[in-house]
C-alpha positions as CSV (number, residue, x, y, z in Angstrom):
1,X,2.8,3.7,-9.2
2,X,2.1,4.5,-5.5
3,X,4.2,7.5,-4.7
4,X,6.9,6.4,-1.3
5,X,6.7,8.9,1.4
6,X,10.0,6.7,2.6
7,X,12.3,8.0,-0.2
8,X,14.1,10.5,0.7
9,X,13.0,14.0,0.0
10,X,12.2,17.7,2.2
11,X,13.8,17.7,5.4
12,X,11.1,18.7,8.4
13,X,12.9,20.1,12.0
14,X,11.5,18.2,14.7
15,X,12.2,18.0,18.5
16,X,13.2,14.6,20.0
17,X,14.5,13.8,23.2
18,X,18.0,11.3,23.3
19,X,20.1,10.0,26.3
20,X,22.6,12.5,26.7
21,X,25.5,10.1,26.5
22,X,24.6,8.8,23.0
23,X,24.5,12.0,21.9
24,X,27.8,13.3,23.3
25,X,28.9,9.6,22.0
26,X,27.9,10.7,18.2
27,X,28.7,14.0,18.1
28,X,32.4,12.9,19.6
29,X,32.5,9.9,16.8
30,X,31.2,12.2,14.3
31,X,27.9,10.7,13.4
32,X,25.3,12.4,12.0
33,X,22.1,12.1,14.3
34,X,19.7,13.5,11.8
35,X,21.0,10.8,9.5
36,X,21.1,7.9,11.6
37,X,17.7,8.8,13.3
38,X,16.0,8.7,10.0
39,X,17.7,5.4,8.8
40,X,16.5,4.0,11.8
41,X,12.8,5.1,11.5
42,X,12.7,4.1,7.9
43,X,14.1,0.4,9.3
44,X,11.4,0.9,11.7
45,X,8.5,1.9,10.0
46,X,9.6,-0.9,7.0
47,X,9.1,-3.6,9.7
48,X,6.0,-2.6,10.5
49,X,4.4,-2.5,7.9
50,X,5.9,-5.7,6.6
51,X,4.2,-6.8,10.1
52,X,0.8,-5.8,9.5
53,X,0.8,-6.9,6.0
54,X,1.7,-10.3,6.7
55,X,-1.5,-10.1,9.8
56,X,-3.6,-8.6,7.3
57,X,-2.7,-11.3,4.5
58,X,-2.2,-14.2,7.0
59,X,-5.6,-16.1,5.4
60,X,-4.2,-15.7,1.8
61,X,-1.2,-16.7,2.4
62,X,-2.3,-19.7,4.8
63,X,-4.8,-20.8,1.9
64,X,-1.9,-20.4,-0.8
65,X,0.7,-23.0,1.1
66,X,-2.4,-25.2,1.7
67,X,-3.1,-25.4,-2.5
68,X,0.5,-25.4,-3.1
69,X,0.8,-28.6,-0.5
70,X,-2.0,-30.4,-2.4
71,X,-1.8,-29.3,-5.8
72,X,2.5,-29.5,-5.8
73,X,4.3,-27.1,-8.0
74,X,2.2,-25.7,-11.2
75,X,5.8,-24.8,-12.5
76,X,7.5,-28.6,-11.9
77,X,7.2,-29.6,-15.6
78,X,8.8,-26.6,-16.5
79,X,12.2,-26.9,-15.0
80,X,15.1,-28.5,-16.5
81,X,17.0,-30.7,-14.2
């Protein structure tokens, strides 16, 4: 199993620069920037690379709805109605 970088795990300082007001705004409502910056990357970074997979995999995918069109469902005999 491929090991997630995106789980949550050691904490690395970095310097990042934020609108003044939103950070006055959390720190008055009590929000943890660190927190909510990291949620927000992970969101981030998920979306991305559910983008690029789907650009890389566009073909596949493409020639699966094509069979799937002609050939109908391979599972249709299986259900019970």
């Amino acid at each position: 199993m491929k090991h997630d970088p995106m789980i949550a795990g050691k904490r690395k300082a970095v310097n990042l620069s934020l609108d003044t007001g939103i950070v006055a705004a959390a720190r008055e409502a009590g929000v943890n920037l660190s927190r909510v910056t990291e949620a927000a990357l992970r969101m981030a970074v998920r979306e991305e690379q559910e983008r690029r997979w789907k650009k890389e995999n566009e073909a596949a995918i493409a020639a699966f709805a094509e069979w799937y069109e002609r050939e109908g469902d391979p599972l249709a005999n299986l259900r019970v109605v």
